[in-house]
C-alpha positions in Angstrom: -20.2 14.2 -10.0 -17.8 13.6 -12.5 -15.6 10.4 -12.1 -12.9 10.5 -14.7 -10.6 13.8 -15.5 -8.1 13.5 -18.3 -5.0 15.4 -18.4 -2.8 13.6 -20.8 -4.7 11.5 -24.1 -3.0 8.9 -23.1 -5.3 8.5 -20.0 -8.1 7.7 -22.3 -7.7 4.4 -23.2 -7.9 3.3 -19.5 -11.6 5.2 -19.4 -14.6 2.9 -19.3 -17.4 5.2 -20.2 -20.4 3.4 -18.7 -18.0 2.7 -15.6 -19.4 4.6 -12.4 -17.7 5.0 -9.2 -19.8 2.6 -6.8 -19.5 3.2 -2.8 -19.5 -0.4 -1.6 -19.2 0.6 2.0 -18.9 3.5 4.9 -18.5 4.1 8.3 -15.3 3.2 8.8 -12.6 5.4 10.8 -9.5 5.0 7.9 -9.4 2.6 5.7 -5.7 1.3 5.0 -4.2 -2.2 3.8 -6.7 -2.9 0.4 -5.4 -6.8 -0.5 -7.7 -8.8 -3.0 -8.2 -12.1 -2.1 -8.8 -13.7 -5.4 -9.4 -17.3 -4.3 -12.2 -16.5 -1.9 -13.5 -13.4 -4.0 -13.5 -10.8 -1.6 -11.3 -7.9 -0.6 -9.6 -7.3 2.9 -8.7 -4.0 4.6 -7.9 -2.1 7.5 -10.1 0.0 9.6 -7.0 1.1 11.2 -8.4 3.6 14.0 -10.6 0.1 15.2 -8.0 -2.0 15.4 -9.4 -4.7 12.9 -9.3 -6.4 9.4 -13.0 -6.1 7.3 -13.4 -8.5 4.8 -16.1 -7.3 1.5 -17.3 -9.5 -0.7 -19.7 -8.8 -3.7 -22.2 -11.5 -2.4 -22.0 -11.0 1.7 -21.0 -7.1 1.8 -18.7 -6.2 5.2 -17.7 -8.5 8.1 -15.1 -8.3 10.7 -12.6 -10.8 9.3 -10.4 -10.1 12.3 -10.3 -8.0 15.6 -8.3 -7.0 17.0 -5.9 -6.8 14.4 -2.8 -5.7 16.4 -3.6 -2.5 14.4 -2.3 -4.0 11.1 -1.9 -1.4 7.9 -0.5 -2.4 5.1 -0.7 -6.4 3.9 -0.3 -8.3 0.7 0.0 -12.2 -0.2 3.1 -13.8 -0.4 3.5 -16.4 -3.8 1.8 -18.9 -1.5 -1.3 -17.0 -1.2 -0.8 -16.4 2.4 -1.6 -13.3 4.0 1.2 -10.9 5.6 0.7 -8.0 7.5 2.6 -5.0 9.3 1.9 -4.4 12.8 1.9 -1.0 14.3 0.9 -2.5 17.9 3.4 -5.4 17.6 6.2 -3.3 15.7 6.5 -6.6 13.6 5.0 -8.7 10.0 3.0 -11.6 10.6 1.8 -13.9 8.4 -1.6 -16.1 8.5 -0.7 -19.4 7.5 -3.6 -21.9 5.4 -4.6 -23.3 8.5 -5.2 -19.7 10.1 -2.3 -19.8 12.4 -0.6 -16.5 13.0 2.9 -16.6 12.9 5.3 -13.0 13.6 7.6 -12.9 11.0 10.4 -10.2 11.6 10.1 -7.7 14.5 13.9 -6.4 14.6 16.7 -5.4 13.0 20.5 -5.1 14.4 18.9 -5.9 18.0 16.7 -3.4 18.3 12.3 -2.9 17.8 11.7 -1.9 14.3 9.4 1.0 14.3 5.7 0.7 12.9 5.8 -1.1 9.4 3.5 0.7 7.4 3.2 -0.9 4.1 4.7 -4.3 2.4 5.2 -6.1 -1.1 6.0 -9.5 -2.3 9.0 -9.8 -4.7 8.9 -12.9 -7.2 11.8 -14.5 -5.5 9.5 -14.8 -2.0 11.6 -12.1 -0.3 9.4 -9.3 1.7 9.8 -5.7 1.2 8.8 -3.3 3.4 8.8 0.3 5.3 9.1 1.3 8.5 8.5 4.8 9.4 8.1 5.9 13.1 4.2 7.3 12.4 2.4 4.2 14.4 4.4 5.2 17.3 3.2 8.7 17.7 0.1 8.5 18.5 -2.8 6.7 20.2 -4.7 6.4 17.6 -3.3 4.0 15.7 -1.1 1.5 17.9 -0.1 3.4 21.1 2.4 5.6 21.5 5.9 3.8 22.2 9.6 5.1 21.8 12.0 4.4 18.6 15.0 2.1 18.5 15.8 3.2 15.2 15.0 5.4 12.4 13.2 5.2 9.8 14.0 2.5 6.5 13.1 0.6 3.8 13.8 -3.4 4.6 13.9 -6.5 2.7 13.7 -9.7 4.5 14.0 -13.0 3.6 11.5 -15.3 5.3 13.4 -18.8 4.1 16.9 -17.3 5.5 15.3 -15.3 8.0 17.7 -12.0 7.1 16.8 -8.4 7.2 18.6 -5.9 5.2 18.5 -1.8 5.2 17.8 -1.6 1.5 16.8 2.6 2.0 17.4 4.9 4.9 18.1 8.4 3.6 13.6 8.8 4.2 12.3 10.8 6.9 9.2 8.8 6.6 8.8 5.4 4.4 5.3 4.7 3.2 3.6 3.2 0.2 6.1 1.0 -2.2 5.6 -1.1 -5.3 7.8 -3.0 -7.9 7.0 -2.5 -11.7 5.9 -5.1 -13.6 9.5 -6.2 -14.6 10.5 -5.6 -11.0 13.6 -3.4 -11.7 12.3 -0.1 -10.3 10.8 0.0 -7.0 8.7 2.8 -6.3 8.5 4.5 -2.5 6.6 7.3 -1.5 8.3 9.8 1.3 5.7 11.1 3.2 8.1 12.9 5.3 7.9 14.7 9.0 4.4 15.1 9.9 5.7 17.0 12.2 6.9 20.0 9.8 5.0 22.8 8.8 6.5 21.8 5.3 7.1 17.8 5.4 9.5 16.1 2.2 6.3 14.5 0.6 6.8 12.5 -3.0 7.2 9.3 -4.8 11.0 8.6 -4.9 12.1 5.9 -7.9 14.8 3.3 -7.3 16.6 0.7 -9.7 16.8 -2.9 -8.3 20.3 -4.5 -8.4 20.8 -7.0 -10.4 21.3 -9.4 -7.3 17.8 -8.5 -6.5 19.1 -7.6 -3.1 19.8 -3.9 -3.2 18.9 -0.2 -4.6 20.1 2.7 -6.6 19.5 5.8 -7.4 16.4 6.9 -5.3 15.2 10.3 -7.2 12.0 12.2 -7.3 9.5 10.4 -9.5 7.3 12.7 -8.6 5.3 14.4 -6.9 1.4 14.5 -6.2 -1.0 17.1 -5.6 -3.1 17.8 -3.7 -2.2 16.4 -0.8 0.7 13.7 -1.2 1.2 10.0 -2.0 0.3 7.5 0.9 0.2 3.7 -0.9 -0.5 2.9 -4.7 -0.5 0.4 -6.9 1.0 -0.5 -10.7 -0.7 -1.6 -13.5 0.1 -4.1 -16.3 1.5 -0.9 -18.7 3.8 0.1 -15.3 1.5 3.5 -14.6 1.3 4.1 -10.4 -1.9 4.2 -9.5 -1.6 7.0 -6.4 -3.8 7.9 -3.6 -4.4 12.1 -3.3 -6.3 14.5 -1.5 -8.5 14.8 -4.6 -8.7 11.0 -5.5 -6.6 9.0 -7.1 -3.9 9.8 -9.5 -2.7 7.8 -12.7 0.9 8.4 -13.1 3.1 7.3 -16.3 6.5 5.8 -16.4 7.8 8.5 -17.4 6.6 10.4 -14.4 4.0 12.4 -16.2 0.5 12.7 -14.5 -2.1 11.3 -17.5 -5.2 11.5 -15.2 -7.4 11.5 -12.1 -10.7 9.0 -10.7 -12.0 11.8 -8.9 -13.0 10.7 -5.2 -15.2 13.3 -2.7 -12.9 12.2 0.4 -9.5 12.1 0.8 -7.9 8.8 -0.3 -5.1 6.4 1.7 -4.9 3.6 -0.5 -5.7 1.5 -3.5 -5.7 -2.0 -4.8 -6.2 -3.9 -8.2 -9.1 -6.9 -8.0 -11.8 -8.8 -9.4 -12.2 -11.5 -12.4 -9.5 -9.5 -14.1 -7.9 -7.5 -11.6 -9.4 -4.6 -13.8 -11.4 -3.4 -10.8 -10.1 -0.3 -8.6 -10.5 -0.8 -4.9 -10.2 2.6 -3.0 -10.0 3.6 0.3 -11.3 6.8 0.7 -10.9 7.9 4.2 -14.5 6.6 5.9 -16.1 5.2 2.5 -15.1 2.0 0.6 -15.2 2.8 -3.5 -14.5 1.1 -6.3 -14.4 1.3 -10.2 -14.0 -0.6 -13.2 -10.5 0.2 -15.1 -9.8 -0.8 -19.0 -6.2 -1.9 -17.4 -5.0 -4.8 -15.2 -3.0 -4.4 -12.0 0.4 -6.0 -11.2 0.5 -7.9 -7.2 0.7 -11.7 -5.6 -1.6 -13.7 -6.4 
């Protein structure tokens, strides 16, 4: 099938033409959480439904890196190369430490249970971004179904003060979120109510404050289809790399949509890796892809 479609020329200069799209792996429920680990050359990630973290490598292939996973989605590395994950189970972060210790990080705000965190970035400054939409709770599928203390928000918490701050809660349902490379925009995608026949689903654009604490603005960046934006990724030129029902979508600053890597399943989430962090990693519903890009992707180490 064909792997690349262009939309705007500008797409072209990320196209590798002898680049295919490799299946690395399959047979998993949902894939969620793609982190690369760049130290120990493999890539983690989520097989959500099973309650544990895979770990691929290039050399090894797939192993259960942990189970259960107190049904983790979304993780990253903080600036110290530790891993930190959301807990739908738990309602909470946790970190793994160097030694493998797993420490909880945040599991409330104002008193009460935060929801499910769902996805979560690194700022430069060490502080921990995250969302927290009530879609872990509903269900037993992916954490057990449990009642909300609160709706749903955007938080940033600051694991040296140990402070959590509503940064965004005008969302019906928080997802995906990443900084541009200069980390003044931060990008969040609104999934919406599930629950709607016709749900609010698009990537909303905020400016970062100049105290780094706080957000403005919050409009339509926009909108992808098919299907809607889950978690993504930005690149070293500030394009979103967006999961869709068709694949995954390569979005300019400016909003316009320059081009697709065209995936046969639908996809949840993506993340930069390899050598050169030129490598796509994609979670396509059951299968593990990847791809070779002729761009760099922006995350911790």
């Amino acid at each position: 099938m064909r792997v690349f479609e262009v939309i705007d020329p500008r797409f072209g200069r990320y196209v590798l033409s002898n680049a295919e799209l490799e299946v690395l792996a399959d047979g998993f429920r949902w894939i969620e959480g793609l982190v690369w680990v760049g130290d120990a050359d493999c890539l983690l990630f989520q097989d959500l439904p099973r309650n544990r973290t895979m770990r691929w490598s290039e050399d090894q292939g797939v192993s259960v890196y942990r189970a259960p996973s107190d049904y983790a989605n979304g993780q990253t590395r903080d600036r110290q190369g530790r891993l930190v994950a959301c807990s739908h189970q738990g309602r909470c972060l946790y970190r793994t430490e160097h030694d493998g210790r797993v420490v909880r990080l945040v599991g409330h705000h104002a008193g009460r249970r935060l929801n499910a965190p769902n996805d979560v970035v690194v700022k430069s400054d060490g502080t921990i971004w995250f969302t927290d939409p009530l879609y872990g709770l509903l269900t037993d599928y992916e954490g057990g179904r449990q009642s909300s203390e609160q709706g749903p928000a955007v938080y940033r918490f600051d694991p040296d003060r140990g402070e959590i701050t509503v940064v965004a809660d005008d969302f019906e349902g928080p997802n995906g979120l990443a900084f541009s490379p200069d980390e003044r925009l931060l990008y969040v995608s609104e999934t919406g109510d599930q629950t709607k026949p016709e749900p609010r689903q698009f990537i909303r654009v905020f400016e970062v404050g100049g105290d780094g604490r706080t957000l403005r603005g919050g409009g339509v960046f926009h909108k992808v289809m098919p299907g809607y934006a889950d978690g993504f990724r930005v690149d070293e030129d500030g394009n979103v790399w967006s999961s869709a029902a068709d694949g995954v979508h390569c979005i300019a600053p400016d909003g316009v949509l320059l081009g697709k890597v065209l995936i046969p399943h639908r996809v949840s989430n993506v993340t930069f890796g390899g050598l050169h962090k030129n490598r796509l990693f994609i979670g396509g519903s059951r299968v593990l892809y990847a791809v070779f890009l002729n761009t760099r992707g922006v995350q911790a180490p």
